[in-house]
C-alpha positions in Angstrom: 105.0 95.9 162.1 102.1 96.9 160.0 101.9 98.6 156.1 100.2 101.7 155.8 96.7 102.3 155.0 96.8 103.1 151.1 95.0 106.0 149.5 95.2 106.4 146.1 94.0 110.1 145.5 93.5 110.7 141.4 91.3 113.7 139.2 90.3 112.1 136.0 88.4 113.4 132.9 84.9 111.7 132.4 87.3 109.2 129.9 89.9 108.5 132.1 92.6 110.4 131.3 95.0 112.5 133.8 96.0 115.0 131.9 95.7 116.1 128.1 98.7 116.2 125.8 99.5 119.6 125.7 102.7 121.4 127.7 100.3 122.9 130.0 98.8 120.8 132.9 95.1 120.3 132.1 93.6 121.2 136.2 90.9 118.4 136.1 89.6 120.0 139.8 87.9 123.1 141.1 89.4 125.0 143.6 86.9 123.4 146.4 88.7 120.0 145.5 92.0 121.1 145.8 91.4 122.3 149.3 90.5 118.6 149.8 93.2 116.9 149.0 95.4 119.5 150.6 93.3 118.0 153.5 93.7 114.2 152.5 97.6 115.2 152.5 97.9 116.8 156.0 95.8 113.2 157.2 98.3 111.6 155.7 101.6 110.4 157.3 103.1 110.0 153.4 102.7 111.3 150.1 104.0 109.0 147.4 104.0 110.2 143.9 106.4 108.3 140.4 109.4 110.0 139.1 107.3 110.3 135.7 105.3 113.2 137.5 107.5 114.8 139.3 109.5 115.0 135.2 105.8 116.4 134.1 104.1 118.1 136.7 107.2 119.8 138.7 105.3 119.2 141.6 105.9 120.3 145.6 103.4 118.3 147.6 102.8 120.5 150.3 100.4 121.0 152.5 99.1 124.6 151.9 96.9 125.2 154.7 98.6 126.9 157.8 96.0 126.4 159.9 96.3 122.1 158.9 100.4 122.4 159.8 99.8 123.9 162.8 97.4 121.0 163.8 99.7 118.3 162.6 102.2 119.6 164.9 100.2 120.1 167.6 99.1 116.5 167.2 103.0 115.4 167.3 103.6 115.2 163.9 106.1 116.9 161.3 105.3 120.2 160.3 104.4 118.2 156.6 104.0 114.7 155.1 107.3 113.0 154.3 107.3 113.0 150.2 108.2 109.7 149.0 109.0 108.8 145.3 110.1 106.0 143.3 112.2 105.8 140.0 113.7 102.6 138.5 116.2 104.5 137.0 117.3 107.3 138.7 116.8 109.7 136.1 115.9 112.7 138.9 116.5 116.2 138.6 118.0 117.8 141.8 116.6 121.3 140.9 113.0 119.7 140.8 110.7 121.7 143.4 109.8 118.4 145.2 113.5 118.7 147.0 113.3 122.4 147.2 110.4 123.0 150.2 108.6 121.0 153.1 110.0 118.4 155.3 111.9 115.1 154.8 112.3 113.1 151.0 112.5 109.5 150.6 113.2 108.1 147.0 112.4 104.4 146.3 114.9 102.9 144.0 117.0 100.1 142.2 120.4 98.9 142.7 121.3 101.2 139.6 119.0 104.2 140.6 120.3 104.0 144.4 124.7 104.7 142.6 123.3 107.0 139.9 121.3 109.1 142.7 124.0 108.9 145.7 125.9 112.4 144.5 123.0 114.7 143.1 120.5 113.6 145.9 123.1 114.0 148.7 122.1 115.8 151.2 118.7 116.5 149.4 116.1 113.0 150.2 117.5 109.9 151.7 117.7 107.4 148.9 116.6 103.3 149.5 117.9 100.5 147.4 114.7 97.8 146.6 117.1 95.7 145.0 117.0 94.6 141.0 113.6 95.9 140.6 111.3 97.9 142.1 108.6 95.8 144.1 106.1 98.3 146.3 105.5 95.0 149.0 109.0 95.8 150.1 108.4 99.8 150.1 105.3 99.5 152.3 106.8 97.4 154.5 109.8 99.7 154.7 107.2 102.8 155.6 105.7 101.1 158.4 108.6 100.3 160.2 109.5 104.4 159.5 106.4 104.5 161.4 104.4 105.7 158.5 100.5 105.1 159.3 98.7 106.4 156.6 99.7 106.7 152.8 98.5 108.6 150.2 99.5 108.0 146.7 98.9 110.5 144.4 100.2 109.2 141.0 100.6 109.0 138.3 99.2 106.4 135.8 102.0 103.6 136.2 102.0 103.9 140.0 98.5 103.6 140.8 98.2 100.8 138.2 101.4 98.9 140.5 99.5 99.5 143.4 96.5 98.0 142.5 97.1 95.7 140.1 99.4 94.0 143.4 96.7 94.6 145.7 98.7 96.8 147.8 95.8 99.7 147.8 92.7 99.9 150.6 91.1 103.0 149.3 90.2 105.1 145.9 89.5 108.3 146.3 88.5 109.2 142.4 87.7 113.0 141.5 85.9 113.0 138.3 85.8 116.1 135.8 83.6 116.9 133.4 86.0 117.2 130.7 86.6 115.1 127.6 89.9 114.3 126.6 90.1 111.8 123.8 93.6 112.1 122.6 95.6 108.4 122.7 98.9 110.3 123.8 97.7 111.8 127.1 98.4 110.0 130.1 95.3 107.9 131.3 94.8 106.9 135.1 95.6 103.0 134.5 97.5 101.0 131.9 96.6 97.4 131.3 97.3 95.0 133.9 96.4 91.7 135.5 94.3 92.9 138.1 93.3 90.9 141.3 90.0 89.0 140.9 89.8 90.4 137.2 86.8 92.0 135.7 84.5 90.0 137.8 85.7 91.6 141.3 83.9 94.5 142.5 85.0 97.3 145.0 83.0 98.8 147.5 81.3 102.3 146.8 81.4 103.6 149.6 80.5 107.1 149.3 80.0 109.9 146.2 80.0 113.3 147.5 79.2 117.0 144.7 81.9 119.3 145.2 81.1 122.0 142.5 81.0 120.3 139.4 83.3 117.2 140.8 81.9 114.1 141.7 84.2 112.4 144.3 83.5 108.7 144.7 85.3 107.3 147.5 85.7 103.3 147.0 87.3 100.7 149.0 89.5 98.2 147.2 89.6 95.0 149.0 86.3 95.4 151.4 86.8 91.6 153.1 89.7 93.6 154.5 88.6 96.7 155.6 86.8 97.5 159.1 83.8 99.8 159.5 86.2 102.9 160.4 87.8 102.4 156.4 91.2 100.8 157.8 92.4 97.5 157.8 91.7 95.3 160.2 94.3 94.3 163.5 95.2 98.5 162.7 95.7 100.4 165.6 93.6 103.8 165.7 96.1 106.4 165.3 96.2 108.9 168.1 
């Protein structure tokens, strides 16, 4: 049984923030860059995003293209990515958009989370127990025995920071704005951790493309790792 392969998929301001503080959702991309990531989600087997954005954003995590569905099925695959989430404490609304369209939920919780969630989430997203706490080793391994190949993690701040500050990620795909934020009470793309190898570890730039007025820098987190084809290797090539 392998893990996925780990995207994390993120728009930031030049100063690292996600979003500004306002009620409104600040839209760090241009329309060219959302049509990429609708395309990083229909390569994608999972989409993984925290209960903290799915409270903010309201988010559906769909694949918009019709043209990309109709490939994914007639590659074998669900009409769209299975939506994952995780929540520590269960605090989900039911009438949340995430539940409302595309294909199958999965929510990632605690012992707590799993009993408070059993009754609104019934019949809406399967719900998994992790335990006492939530620990993302366990969740990955989980995926890949669902048969999930390829995950992309789209946020927010506290989730990627999990992710790589366990050294559970393989790729950053990092869409950078150029927008100022400045204000301390927005949410910012990583909170202070212990990461692996510190401030003396590098990752591997591995590609910065222009889309508009977006630079997308594509960077491999743990290179030693990662094969020429950007997957980790003993990883079968999906068919």
């Amino acid at each position: 049984m392998s893990r996925p392969y780990v995207v994390l998929s993120v728009a930031v301001s030049i100063d690292g923030y996600l979003d500004d503080a306002s009620p409104e959702r600040l839209l760090l991309s241009n329309a060219a860059d959302f049509d990429r990531v609708d395309a990083v989600r229909a390569d994608s087997d999972a989409i993984l995003v925290g209960a903290e954005t799915l409270r903010r954003d309201n988010p559906r995590l769909l694949v918009n293209s019709a043209v990309r569905r109709e490939r994914r099925v007639a590659a074998g695959k669900p009409e769209y990515p299975l939506k994952v989430t995780v929540t520590a404490t269960g605090e989900l609304d039911p009438a949340l958009r995430f539940w409302r369209s595309g294909g199958a939920k999965l929510v990632y919780t605690t012992d707590i989370g799993a009993e408070r969630l059993a009754e609104p989430l019934a019949g809406l997203a399967e719900v998994v127990s992790l335990g006492a706490a939530l620990d993302f080793a366990p969740l990955l391994d989980d995926l890949g025995a669902r048969g999930v190949r390829r995950l992309m993690v789209e946020g927010g701040g506290l989730v990627h920071t999990e992710f790589l500050s366990a050294g559970l990620a393989d790729e950053l795909l990092m869409a950078v704005a150029p927008v100022l934020v400045g204000d301390p009470a927005a949410p910012r793309f990583l909170h202070p951790a212990a990461f692996p190898g510190g401030s003396g570890r590098r990752m591997t730039l591995d590609d910065v493309t222009r889309i508009g007025d977006i630079a997308l820098l594509r960077y491999l987190t743990a290179p030693e790792e990662i094969s020429g084809d950007g997957r980790r290797r003993g990883m079968e090539t999906p068919q």
